[in-house]
Each structure stands twice: as C-alpha cells, then as structure tokens.
C-alpha positions as MATLAB code, in Angstrom:
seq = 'XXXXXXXXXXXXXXXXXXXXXXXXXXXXXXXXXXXXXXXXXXXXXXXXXXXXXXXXXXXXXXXXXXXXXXXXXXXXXXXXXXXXXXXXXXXXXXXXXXXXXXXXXXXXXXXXXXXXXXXXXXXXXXXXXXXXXXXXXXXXXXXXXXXXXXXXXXXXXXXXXXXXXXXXXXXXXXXXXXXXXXXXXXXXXXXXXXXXXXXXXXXXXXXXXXXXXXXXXXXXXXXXXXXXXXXXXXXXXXXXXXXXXXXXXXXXXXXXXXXXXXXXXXXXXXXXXXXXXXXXXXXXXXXXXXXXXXXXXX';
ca = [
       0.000    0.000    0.000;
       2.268    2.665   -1.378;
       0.778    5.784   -0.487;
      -0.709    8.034   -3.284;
      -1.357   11.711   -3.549;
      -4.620   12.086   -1.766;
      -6.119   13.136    1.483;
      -7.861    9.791    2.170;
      -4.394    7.478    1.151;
      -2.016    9.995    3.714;
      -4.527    8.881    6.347;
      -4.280    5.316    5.850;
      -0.973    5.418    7.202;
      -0.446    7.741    9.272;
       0.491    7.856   13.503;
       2.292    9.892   15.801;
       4.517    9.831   18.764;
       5.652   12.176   21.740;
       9.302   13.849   21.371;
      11.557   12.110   23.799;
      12.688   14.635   26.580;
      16.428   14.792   26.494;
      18.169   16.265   29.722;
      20.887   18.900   28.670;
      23.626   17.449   31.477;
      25.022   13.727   31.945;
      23.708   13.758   35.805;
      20.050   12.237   35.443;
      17.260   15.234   36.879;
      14.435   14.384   38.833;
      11.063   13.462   37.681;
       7.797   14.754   38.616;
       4.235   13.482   37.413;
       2.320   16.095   35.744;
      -1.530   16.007   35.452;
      -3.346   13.586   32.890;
      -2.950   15.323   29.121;
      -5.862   15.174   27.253;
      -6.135   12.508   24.547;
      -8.009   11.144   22.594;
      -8.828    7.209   20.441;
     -10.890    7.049   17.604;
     -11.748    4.153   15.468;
     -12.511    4.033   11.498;
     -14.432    1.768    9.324;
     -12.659    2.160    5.917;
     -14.776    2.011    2.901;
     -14.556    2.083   -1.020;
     -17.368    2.468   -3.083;
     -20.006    1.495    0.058;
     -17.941   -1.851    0.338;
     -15.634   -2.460    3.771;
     -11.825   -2.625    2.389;
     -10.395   -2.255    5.954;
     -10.208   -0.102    9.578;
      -7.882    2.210   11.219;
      -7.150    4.059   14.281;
      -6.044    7.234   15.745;
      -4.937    8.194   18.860;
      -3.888   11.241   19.848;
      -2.341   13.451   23.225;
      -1.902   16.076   23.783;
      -0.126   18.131   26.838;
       0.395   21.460   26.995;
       1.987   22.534   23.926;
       3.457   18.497   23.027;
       1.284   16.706   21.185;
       1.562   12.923   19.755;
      -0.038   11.361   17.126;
      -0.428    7.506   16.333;
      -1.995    6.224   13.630;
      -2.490    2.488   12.002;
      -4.617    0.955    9.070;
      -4.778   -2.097    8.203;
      -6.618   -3.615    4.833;
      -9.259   -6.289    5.274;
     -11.104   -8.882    3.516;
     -10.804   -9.826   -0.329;
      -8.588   -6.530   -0.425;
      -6.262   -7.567    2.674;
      -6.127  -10.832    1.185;
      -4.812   -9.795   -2.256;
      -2.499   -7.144   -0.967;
      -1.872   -7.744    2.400;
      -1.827   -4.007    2.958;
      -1.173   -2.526    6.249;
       0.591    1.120    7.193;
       1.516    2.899   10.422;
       2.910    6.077   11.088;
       4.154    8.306   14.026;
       4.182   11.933   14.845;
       5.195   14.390   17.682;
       6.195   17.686   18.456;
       4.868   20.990   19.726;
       1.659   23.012   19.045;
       1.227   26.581   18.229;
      -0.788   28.407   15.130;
      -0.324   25.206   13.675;
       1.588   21.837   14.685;
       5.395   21.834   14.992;
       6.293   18.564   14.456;
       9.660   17.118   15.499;
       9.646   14.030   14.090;
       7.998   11.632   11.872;
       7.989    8.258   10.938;
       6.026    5.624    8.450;
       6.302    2.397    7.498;
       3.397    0.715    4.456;
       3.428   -2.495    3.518;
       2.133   -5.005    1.352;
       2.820   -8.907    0.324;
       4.880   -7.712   -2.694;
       6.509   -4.892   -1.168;
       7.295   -2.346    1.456;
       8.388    1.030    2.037;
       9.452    3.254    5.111;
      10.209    6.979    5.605;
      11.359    8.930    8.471;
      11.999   12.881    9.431;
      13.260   15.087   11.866;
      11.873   18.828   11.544;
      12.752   21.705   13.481;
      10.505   24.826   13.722;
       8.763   23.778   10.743;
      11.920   22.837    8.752;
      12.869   19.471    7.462;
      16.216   18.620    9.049;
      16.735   15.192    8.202;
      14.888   12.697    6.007;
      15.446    9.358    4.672;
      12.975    6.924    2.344;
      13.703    3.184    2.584;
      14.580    1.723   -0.432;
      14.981    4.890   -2.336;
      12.595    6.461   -4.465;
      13.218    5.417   -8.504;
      14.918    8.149  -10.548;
      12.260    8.439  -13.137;
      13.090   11.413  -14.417;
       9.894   13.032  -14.698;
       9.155   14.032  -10.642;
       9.078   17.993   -9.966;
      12.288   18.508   -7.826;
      11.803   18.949   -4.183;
      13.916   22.224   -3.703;
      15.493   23.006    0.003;
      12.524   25.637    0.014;
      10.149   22.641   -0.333;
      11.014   21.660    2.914;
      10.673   24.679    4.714;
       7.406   25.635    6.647;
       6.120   21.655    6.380;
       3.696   19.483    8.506;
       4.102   15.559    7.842;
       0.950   13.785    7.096;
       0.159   12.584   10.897;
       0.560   16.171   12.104;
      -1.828   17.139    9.524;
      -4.954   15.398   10.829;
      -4.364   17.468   14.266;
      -5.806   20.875   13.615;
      -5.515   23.415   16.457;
      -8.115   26.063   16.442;
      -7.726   29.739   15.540;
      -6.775   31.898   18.412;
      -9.808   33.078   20.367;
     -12.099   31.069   18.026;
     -14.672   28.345   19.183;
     -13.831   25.195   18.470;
     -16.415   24.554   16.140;
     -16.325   28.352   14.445;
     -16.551   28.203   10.665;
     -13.234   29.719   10.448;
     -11.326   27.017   11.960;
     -12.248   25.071    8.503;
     -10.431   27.742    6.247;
      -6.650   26.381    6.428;
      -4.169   25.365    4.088;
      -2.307   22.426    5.325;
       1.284   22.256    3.736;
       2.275   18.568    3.837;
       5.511   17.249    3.077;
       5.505   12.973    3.412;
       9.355   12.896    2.806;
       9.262   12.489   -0.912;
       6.332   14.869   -2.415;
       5.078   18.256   -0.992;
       1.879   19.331   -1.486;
      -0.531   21.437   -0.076;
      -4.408   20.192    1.213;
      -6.490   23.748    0.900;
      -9.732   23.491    3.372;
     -12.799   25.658    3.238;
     -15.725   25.578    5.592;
     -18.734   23.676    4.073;
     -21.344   23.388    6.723;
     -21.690   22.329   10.476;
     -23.953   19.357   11.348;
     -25.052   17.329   14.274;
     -23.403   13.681   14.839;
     -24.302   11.159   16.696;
     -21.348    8.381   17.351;
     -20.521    6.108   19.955;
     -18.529    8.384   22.442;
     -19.131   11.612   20.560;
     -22.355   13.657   20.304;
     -22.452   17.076   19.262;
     -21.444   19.629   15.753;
     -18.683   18.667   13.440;
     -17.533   21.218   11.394;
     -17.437   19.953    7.222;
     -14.656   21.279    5.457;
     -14.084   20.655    1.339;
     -10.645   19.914    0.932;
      -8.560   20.244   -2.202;
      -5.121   18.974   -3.482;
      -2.645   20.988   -4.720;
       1.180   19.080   -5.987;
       3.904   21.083   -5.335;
       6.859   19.036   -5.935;
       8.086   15.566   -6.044;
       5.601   14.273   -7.761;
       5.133   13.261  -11.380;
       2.911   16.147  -13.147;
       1.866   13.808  -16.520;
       0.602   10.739  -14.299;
      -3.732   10.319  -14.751;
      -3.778    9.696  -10.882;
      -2.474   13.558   -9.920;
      -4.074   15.257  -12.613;
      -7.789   13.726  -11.514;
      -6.693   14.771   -7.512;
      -5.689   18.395   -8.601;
      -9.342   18.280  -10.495;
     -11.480   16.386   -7.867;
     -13.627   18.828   -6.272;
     -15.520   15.985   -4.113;
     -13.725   15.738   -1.332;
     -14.054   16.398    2.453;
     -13.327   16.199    5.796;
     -15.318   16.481    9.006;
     -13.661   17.712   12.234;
     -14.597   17.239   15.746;
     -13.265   18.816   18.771;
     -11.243   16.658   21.329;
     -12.511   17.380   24.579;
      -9.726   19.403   27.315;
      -7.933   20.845   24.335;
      -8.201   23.469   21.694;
      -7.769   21.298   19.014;
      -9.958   19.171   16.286;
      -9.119   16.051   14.797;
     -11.215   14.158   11.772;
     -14.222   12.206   12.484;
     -14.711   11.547    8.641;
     -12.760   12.157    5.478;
     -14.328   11.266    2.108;
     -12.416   11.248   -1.286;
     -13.602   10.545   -4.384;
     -11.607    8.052   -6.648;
     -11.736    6.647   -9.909;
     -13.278    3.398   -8.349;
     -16.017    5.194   -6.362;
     -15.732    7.488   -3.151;
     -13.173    6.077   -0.412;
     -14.800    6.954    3.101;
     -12.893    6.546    6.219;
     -15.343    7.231    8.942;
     -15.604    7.176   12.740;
     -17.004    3.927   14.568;
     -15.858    4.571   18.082;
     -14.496    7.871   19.881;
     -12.780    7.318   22.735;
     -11.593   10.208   25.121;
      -8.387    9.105   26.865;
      -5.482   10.421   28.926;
      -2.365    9.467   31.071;
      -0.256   10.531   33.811;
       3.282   11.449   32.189;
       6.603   11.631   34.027;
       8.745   15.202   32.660;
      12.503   16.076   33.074;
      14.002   18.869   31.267;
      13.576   20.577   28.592;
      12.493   18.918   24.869;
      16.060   18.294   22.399;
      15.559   18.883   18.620;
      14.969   15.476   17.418;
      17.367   13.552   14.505;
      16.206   11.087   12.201;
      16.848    8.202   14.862;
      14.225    9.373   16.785;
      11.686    8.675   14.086;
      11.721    5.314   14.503;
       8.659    2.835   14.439;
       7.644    0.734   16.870;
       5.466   -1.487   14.412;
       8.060   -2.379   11.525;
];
C-alpha cells in the first residue's frame, strides 16, 4: 500500500509519537508526574465504493503545547487478502498556530513490497529525512527544492488541527486552512474551506462537526503527466469532518471522504474514545534527529 497523492491514502498510514525529553547534562534530573494530558482514540471503518476494504485508528495526546499522534490501518477482507496491505505512522512535536512537528515516521506495507520513511523537523523545517529503499529516478518528478522543505507538517501532524486563536472550536473559520504537507518524498498542499456544520451522533461523541471541502494541490516531487495527480488536482468531491477533542483546543477528523476513480473512499468514525495518562517530565524537549523517528510497528 504505497501511499498516493490524496487526502484519504495519507490517512491510511499515518500515527504519531511524543518527542523524547532529552536532559541537557550527563547527571540524570528528577522526575515529577504532571496532570493527565488530554487525549483522545478514535476508530474508522474504511470504505470504497459502500464496500468495507479495511479499519484504522487514531490516537492522539496532547499536553500542553506536546502533542503525539499515532496512527495504524490495516486492509481487510478480499482486499487484505490480495495485498496484504497494512501502514503505520508516528508523529510528535509541539503546538502553536499550527503543529510543529519534530519528528515523523512511516512504514506501508504489502505482500509484494514495502516502504518506510522517516523525518526530523525543526521549527517547521525538514532537518533530516530518509525513504527506505529509495525512491526510482524516473526522471519526470518535480524537484523537491530546500525551500520545499521549509514551513512543512508531515501527514500525521496534519490530521491534528488546532483552532484559531480566540475562536470556538467549532467556528466556521477554523475550517479555512491550508495544510502544507511534506511525506518525505512529495510536498503538497491540502487547501480546506468551511462547508457546513452538522449534528453527529457516534458512539462516544455527540455534538457539531464542522465539514470542510478539501482540495489537493502538488507542489513538488511528484510526477505532473501521471492520470492519478491530474484527476486529484481536479477532484472537487472531497471532504473532511472535524470534531473537537474534549480538554484541548484542538480538532481532529471524524470523517474524510475522497472521491476516486473506483467510487468514493470513506474513512469514517465507529468509536471515539476520550483518553489520557499521567506522564513523568525532566528537562527541557532536544531537537529530534532522524533516529528518533523510529517505528515501533516495523
């Protein structure tokens, strides 16, 4: 399951991790437990065309400004059985305007093949990145410039939106965002608008969702001629609904919809799940290197 330029595919594989505290002199510091962080589990049924392909699952936490993001999928049925498709992903860093992810790591694979990518970012920069094997030199990809790489979000950061300043979590305006992703090989930009607000009702969540239409824009890295990125830069049926985790100020999807050239590919909430744990805090947070990227599920 290689992923492919569109919202729905960078959430199939996407998941998140907290930056590992690092303390700045050899002599270990004492510890002290802080108060639960907010959090936050949510389950997915994973459709194509109104048939069941597979599930996933986020989780996310978030405390104080650190946030984590995990994030599996894993193909099922006739699908799994063919491909053997599976993908996780991980995510952490700090949240301001928008999320500052340190690092960020993802691993997709399938029964023919597999592939694994991992970052380290500071301030919005990509410092370090490496793709396992190595992307084919096909000689028709955009470049990714150095200025490609500045001013990024990885795909797992990307599904945690924090709100506009002052603005209720469910205000219109927290729709209206462009999301500049960069997935370690292409960069490209997912432009939300508001749509509407509606009324769920889901195990574990009740209450307004806010329904952004989402649109892809390729930047660089990818190939320009290939059918598969012209019909995402054209698709203009595509969405995603957000719902505010409770104890923070930020929103994370409860349903993304894309359509594709097999039918519409739905990945939608089956269980939300508010969560939260005691964590143990030392020091001040290091810049993270590619090592730290690493998956737990490889």
């Amino acid at each position: 399951m290689r992923a492919k330029p569109s919202l729905c595919a960078r959430f199939l594989v996407l998941a998140g991790a907290l930056a590992l505290p690092a303390a700045a002199e050899a002599a270990p510091r004492a510890h002290k437990t802080k108060a639960a962080p907010a959090g936050v589990a949510v389950d997915y049924s994973v459709n194509l065309a109104g048939i069941p392909i597979g599930n996933a699952q986020l989780t996310g936490a978030f405390d104080g400004p650190r946030y984590r993001m995990d994030v599996s999928a894993v193909l099922t049925g006739l699908v799994g059985a063919v491909t053997g498709g599976q993908g996780s992903a991980r995510s952490s860093g700090s949240i301001a305007a928008a999320p500052l992810p340190s690092a960020f790591s993802i691993a997709t694979r399938t029964s023919s093949s597999g592939i694994a990518v991992r970052m380290a970012l500071a301030n919005g920069n990509v410092t370090q990145a490496e793709i396992t094997p190595p992307l084919l030199d096909t000689g028709d990809r955009v470049p990714v410039t150095a200025a490609a790489k500045r001013g990024v979000i990885d795909p797992a950061s990307a599904l945690m939106m924090p709100a506009r300043a002052r603005a209720d979590l469910t205000d219109p305006e927290n729709c209206n965002r462009t999301l500049p992703v960069f997935d370690g090989a292409t960069r490209f930009n997912v432009v939300l608008s508001y749509g509407e607000t509606r009324q769920v009702e889901k195990p574990g969540y009740s209450g307004p969702v806010l329904v952004c239409n989402a649109r892809y824009v390729a930047i660089a890295g990818h190939r320009p001629d290939r059918p598969g990125v012209k019909f995402m830069e054209e698709n203009r049926d595509m969405s995603v609904w957000l719902a505010p985790v409770e104890g923070t100020r930020v929103l994370v999807p409860l349903r993304i919809a894309v359509r594709t050239t097999l039918g519409t590919n739905i990945i939608e909430a089956t269980r939300w799940t508010r969560t939260g744990t005691a964590t143990a805090t030392g020091g001040e947070a290091q810049p993270a290197t590619v090592a730290d990227a690493s998956l737990s599920q490889r």
